[in-house]
C-alpha positions, 0 to 999 in steps of 0.5 A: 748384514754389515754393520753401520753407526746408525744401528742400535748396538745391540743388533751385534750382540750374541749371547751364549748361556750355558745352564752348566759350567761343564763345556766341550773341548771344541767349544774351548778351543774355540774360545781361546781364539776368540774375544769373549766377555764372559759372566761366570758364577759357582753354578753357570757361565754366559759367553758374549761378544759381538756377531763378528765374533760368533761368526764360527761359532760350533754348531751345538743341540747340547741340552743346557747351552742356548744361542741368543742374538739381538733383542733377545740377547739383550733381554736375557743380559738384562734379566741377568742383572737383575738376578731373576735368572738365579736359583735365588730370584732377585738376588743383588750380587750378580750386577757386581759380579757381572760388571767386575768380569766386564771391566777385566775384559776391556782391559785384555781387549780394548778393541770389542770393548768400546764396540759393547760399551754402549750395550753395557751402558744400556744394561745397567741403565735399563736392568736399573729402572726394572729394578726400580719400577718393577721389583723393589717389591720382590722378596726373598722366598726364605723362611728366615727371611720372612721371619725377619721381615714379620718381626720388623727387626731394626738396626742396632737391636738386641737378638736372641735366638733358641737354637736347634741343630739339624740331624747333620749336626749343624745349626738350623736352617731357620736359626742360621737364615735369620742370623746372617740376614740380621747382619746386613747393612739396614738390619745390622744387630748390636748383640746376638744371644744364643740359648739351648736347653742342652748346654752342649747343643749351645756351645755347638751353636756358639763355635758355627756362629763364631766361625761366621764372625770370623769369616766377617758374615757377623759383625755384631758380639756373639755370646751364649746363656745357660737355658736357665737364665732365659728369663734375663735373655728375654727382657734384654732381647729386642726380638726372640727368634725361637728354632727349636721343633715345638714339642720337641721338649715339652718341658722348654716349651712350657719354659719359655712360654712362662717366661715370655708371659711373666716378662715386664718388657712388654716391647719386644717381639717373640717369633717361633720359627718352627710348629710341631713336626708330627702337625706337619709343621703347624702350631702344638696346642700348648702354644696355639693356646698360650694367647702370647702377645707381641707373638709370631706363630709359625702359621704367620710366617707360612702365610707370609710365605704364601703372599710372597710366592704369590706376589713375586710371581705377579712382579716376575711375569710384568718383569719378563715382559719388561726384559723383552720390551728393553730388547725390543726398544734398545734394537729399534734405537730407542731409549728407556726411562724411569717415566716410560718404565712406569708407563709400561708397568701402569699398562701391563700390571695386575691387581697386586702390583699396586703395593708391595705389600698384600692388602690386609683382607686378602689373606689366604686361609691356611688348611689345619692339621687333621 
């Protein structure tokens, strides 16, 4: 079908995804003779182009490389920037990263540049809105994350953190999760503390998390304690994020406990990351029936965690509507707004997606250890 300027950009547009980095000299040698924008990550690459372009293209049944044309296209490149195609669903940095590749490509070809130009102003405006609309309310499915969150940890706090080092030797998921998250730009911390029972186990901690401050992934001052002056850390800390398995060390555990319920700083927050790995995770009796206050359990946050696969699911489903709805509307010449956004959201959604948060008397019931 030739092309005329009354129809929608988007009928040119052809879409190569490949689930895997690795290609096939046919399809590279094709490649080098033709003009095509590319979106790259560490994991996966997206050819894309116009029609014209893809005329020739290989023939190819290679599982992992799939050929989409027209709203379909448009729809897989709107899902992409808004991060619901990563292994991290919703994660913001593709929509730059995307958009730098663009930028380099219009500049080696001018040419297939202005054709798409108007399709990329359509992304960006349409992948906007459903972020907007539609998934301001997802939140990453981290454990660390979500014991941030719990905690309500605020810009300029004072953070300390009981480590724990994996059986790698690095330090813990949980414990490294929670520090780079308190680094970002509305959960910036002023000071971070690091504390350990076993003085070496701390000093190991201490050189991952210096290295991180050299990298710049930390910005706030870093610093360790002796185990022994936890009584000093806990009353200057904001938040206490504690890593370390309950009932790994009993004596610690009994330690810690003590001293957050002898504190005079009656203001800040405990959060114990990690139950009893014999439990299945779940909470030791010690500090089940400590009767902690200003407390976050290990049970807390797998309830949270529960909540937000269950509503990021819900957001996900109305989300994949929406990206083939764009398709859909961009092919037929029409245009997306926030308002026709809302409207199609108000049409589609379900009982969740009326806050972003879940409602206090829907929580679910968490089975105990046996």
């Amino acid at each position: 079908m030739a092309y005329s300027p009354r129809m929608a950009p988007e009928e040119k547009l052809v879409v190569v995804n490949f689930r895997t980095k690795n290609t096939f000299p046919a399809l590279n040698e094709w490649r080098e003779g033709h003009a095509v924008a590319v979106a790259e990550s560490c994991a996966r690459q997206v050819w894309f182009g116009t029609a014209e372009t893809f005329a020739d293209f290989p023939q190819t049944n290679r599982p992992g490389i799939n050929v989409l044309h027209g709203a379909q296209a448009y729809a897989f490149l709107v899902k992409l920037m808004t991060g619901m195609d990563s292994p991290k669903k919703g994660e913001t940095n593709i929509k730059g990263q995307f958009f730098a590749q663009w930028d380099a490509f219009k500049e080696q070809d001018p040419k297939t540049g202005k054709v798409l130009e108007p399709v990329l102003q359509h992304l960006k405006a349409d992948s906007r809105s459903i972020q907007n609309q539609i998934l301001s309310g997802h939140k990453m499915h981290e454990h660390g994350l979500a014991a941030r969150d719990l905690s309500g940890l605020k810009k300029g706090a004072t953070v300390l953190l009981v480590g724990h080092l994996s059986r790698h030797g690095n330090i813990g998921e949980y414990g490294e999760k929670v520090v780079r998250s308190i680094n970002n730009r509305s959960h910036q911390a002023e000071r971070i503390i690091v504390t350990h029972p076993d003085r070496q186990v701390a000093k190991q901690i201490m050189a991952e998390l210096k290295l991180l401050k050299d990298k710049k992934i930390i910005r706030c001052s870093v610093e360790e304690v002796s185990f022994e002056d936890l009584p000093i850390a806990m009353e200057l800390a904001d938040y206490s994020f504690v890593d370390m398995p309950m009932g790994e060390n009993t004596s610690a555990d009994e330690f810690m406990i003590n001293v957050w319920q002898s504190r005079e700083n009656k203001e800040n927050t405990l959060i114990h990351m990690r139950g009893n790995p014999l439990r299945r995770a779940y909470s030791d009796p010690i500090w089940e029936e400590a009767g902690l206050d200003n407390y976050i359990s290990p049970e807390d946050i797998r309830r949270e965690m529960f909540e937000r696969g269950r509503f990021n699911k819900e957001l996900s489903e109305i989300a994949e509507l929406a990206f083939t709805h764009c398709g859909e509307v961009r092919l037929a010449g029409g245009c997306l707004s926030d308002r026709k956004m809302r409207d199609f959201v108000k049409a589609h959604r379900q009982g969740a997606i009326t806050s972003a948060a879940p409602q206090d008397g829907d929580k679910p019931s968490i089975p105990q250890p046996r």
